[in-house]
C-alpha positions as CSV (number, residue, x, y, z in Angstrom):
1,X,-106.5,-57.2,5.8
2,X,-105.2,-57.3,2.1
3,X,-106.1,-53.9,1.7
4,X,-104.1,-53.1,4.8
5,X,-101.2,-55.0,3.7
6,X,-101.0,-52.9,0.0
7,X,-101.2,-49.7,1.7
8,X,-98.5,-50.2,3.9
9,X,-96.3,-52.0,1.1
10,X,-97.2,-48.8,-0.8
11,X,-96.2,-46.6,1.7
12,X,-92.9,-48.2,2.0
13,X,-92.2,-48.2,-1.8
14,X,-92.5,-44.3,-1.7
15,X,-90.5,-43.8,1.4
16,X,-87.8,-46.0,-0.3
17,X,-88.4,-43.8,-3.3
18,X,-87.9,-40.3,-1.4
19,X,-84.7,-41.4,0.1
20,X,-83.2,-42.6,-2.8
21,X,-84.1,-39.5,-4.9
22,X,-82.7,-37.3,-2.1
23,X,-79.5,-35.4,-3.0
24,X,-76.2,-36.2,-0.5
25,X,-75.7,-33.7,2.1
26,X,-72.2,-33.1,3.7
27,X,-71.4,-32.0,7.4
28,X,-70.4,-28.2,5.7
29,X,-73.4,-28.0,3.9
30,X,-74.2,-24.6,3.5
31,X,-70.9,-22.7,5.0
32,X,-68.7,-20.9,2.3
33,X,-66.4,-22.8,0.0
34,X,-62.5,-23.0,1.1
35,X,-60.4,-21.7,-1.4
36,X,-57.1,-23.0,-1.2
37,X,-54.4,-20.3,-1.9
38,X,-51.4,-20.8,-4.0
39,X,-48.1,-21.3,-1.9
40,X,-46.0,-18.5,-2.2
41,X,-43.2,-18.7,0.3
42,X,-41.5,-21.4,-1.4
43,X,-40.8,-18.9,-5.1
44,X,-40.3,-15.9,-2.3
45,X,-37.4,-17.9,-0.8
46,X,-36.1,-19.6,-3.6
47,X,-36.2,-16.2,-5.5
48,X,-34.2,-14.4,-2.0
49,X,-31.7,-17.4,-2.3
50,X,-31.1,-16.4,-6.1
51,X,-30.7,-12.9,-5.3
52,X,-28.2,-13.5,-2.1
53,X,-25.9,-16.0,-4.5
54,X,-26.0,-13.0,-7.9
55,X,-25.0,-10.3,-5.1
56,X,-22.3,-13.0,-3.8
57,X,-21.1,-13.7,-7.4
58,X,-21.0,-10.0,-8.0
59,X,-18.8,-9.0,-5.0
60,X,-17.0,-12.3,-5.8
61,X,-16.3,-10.6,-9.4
62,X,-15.8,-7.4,-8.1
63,X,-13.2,-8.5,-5.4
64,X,-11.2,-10.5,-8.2
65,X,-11.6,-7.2,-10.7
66,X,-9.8,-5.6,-8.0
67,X,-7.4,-7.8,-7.4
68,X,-6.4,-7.7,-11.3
69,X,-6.4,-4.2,-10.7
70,X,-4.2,-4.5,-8.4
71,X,-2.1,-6.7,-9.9
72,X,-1.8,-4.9,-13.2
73,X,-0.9,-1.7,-11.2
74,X,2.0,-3.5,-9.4
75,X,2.9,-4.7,-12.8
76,X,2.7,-1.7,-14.2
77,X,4.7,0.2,-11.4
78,X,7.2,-2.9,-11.7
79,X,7.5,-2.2,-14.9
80,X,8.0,1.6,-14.5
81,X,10.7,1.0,-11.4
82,X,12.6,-1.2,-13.6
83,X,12.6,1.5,-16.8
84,X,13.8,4.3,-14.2
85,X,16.7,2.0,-13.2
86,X,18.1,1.2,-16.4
87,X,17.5,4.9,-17.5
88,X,19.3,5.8,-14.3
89,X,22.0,3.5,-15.0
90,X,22.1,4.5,-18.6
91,X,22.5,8.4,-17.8
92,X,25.0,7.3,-15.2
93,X,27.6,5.4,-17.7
94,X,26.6,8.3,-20.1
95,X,27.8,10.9,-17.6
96,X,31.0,7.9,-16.5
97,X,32.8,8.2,-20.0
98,X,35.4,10.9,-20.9
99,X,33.6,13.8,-23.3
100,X,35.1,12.4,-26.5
101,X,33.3,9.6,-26.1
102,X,29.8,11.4,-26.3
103,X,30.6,13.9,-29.2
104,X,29.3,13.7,-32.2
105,X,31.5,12.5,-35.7
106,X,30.2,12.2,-39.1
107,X,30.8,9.2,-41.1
108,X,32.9,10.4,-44.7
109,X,31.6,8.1,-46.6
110,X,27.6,8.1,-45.5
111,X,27.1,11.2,-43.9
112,X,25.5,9.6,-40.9
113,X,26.7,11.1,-37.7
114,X,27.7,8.9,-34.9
115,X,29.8,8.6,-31.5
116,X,32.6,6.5,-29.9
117,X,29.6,5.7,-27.3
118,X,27.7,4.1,-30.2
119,X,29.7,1.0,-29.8
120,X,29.0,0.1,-26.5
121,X,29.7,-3.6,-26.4
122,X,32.5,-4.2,-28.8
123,X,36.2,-3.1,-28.6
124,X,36.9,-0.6,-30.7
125,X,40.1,0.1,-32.4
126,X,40.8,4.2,-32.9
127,X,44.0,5.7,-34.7
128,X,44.2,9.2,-35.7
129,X,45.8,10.3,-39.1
130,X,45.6,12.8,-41.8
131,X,45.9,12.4,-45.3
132,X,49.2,14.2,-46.1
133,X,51.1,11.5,-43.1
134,X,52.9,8.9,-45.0
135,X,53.6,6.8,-41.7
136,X,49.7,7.0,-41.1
137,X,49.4,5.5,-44.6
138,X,51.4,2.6,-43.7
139,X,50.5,2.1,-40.1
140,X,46.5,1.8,-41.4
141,X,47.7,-0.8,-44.2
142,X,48.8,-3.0,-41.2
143,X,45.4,-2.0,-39.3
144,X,43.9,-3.1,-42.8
145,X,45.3,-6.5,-42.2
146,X,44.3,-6.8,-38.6
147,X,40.5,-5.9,-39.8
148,X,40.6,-8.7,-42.8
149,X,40.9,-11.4,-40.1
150,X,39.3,-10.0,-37.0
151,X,35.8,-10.6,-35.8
152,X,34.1,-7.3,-36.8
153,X,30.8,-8.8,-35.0
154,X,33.1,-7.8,-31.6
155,X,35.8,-5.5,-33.0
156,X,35.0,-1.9,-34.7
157,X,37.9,0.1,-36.8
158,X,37.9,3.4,-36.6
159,X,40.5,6.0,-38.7
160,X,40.0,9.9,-37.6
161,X,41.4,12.5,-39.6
162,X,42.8,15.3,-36.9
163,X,42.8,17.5,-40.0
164,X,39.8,19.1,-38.8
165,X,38.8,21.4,-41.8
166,X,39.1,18.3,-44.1
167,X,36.0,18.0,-46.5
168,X,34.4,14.6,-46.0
169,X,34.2,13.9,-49.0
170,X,37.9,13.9,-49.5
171,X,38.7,11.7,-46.6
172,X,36.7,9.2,-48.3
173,X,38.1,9.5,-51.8
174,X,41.5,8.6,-49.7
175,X,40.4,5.6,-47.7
176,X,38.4,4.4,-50.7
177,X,41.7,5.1,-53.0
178,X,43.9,2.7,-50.3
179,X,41.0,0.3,-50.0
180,X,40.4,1.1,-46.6
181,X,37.4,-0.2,-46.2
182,X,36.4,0.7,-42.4
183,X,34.8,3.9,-40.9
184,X,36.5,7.2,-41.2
185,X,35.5,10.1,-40.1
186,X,37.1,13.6,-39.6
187,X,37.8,15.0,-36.1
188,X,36.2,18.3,-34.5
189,X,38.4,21.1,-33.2
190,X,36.5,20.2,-29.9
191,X,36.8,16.1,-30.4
192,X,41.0,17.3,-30.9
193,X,41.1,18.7,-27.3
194,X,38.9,16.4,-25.7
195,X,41.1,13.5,-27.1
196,X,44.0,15.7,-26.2
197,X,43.3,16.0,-22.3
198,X,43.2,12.3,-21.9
199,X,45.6,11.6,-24.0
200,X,48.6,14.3,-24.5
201,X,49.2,16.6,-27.1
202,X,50.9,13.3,-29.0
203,X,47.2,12.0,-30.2
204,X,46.9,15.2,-32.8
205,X,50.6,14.4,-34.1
206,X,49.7,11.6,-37.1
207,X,53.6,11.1,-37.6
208,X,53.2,9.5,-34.8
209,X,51.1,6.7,-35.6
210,X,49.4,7.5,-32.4
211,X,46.1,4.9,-31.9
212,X,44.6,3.3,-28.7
213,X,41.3,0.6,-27.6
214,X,38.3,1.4,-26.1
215,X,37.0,-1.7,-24.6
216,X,33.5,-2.7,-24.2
217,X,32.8,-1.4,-20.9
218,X,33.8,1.9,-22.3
219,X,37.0,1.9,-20.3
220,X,39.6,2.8,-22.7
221,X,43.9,1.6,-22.7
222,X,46.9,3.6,-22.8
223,X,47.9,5.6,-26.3
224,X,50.4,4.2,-28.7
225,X,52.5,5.0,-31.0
226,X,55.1,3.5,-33.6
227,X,54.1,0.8,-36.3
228,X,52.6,-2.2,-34.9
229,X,51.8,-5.1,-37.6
230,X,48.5,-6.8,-38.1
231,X,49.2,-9.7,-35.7
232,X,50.8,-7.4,-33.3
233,X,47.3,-5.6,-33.3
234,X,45.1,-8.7,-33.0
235,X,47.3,-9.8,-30.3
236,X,45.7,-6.8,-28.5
237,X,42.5,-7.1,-29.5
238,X,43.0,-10.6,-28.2
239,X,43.9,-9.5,-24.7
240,X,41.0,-8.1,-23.7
């Protein structure tokens, strides 16, 4: 009976020994390993949504480069409209004033060549003379009064000799000589007749005193003649 009793408590160590020495088995014991793949729809979508927002930003900046564009080229053409309608208006005062206006003089004592037009904006003040005319002499020592005390930001004097093969240089030894400090400027056959057709045969007589305004529009007054004094001439100036 002891003998009986060992064997079977030595059987039961060793069963208790193979099971514990056993490795674990699992229910997919044997079947090929899963191998989990990476997730690639999530970049994929996120890398689609990147794409659709650069291509909306770049139409976005292309549809506001065009609208600069366009902006600039109405600007531009604005800009271009505007320049045509002051030249327009320009050539259309140009071609408005009498021909003496637009011809050319030469100043005696710089040389620099001018025109009546040149003085667009101020009131200019023109008597004709000569050199040899004692009446012109006095008549521009009363114009020489008038210029002392007139605004010459508004007014312009302006003495041309109708001796029209005069040498500069000699009408300017004579204004200089009488202190006759504003422009002179000797008188073109052509600037005679012009002057002459809108104003009579009376502007080329210097005994005469003859002298008249141009205003600043470019509209010019009646001619006159005879002495008028310093005040008498500011009082015209004043006038308009």
């Amino acid at each position: 009976m002891q003998l009986r009793s060992w064997f079977a408590t030595l059987l039961t160590g060793l069963l208790l020994l193979a099971a514990c020495g056993a490795p674990a088995t699992s229910p997919n014991r044997g079947a090929a390993p899963v191998v989990e793949q990476p997730t690639t729809q999530a970049p994929v979508a996120e890398s689609q949504a990147m794409s659709n927002t650069m291509s909306m930003t770049d139409t976005q900046m292309m549809s506001e480069t065009h609208a600069m564009t366009d902006t600039t080229s109405m600007s531009d053409t604005q800009m271009m409209s505007e320049t045509h309608a002051m030249t327009d208006t320009s050539d259309a005062m140009m071609q408005e004033l009498p021909a003496w206006q637009t011809m050319a003089l030469i100043d005696a004592r710089t040389g620099e060549s001018f025109t009546l037009a040149d003085y667009a904006g101020k009131t200019v003040f023109v008597e004709t003379m000569a050199t040899w005319c004692t009446n012109c002499r006095q008549q521009l020592g009363n114009v020489k009064d008038a210029a002392a005390r007139a605004d010459t930001a508004e007014v312009v004097f302006l003495a041309i000799s109708v001796e029209t093969d005069l040498a500069a240089e000699t009408l300017a030894t004579y204004a200089d000589n009488n202190g006759f400090d504003w422009t002179f400027a000797v008188a073109t056959p052509e600037l005679v007749r012009a002057l002459a057709e809108t104003f009579g045969q009376t502007i080329a007589n210097p005994p005469a005193t003859p002298h008249f305004l141009i205003y600043a529009d470019g509209t010019h007054g009646e001619l006159v003649t005879g002495y008028e004094s310093g005040d008498q001439i500011l009082a015209s100036l004043s006038t308009q």
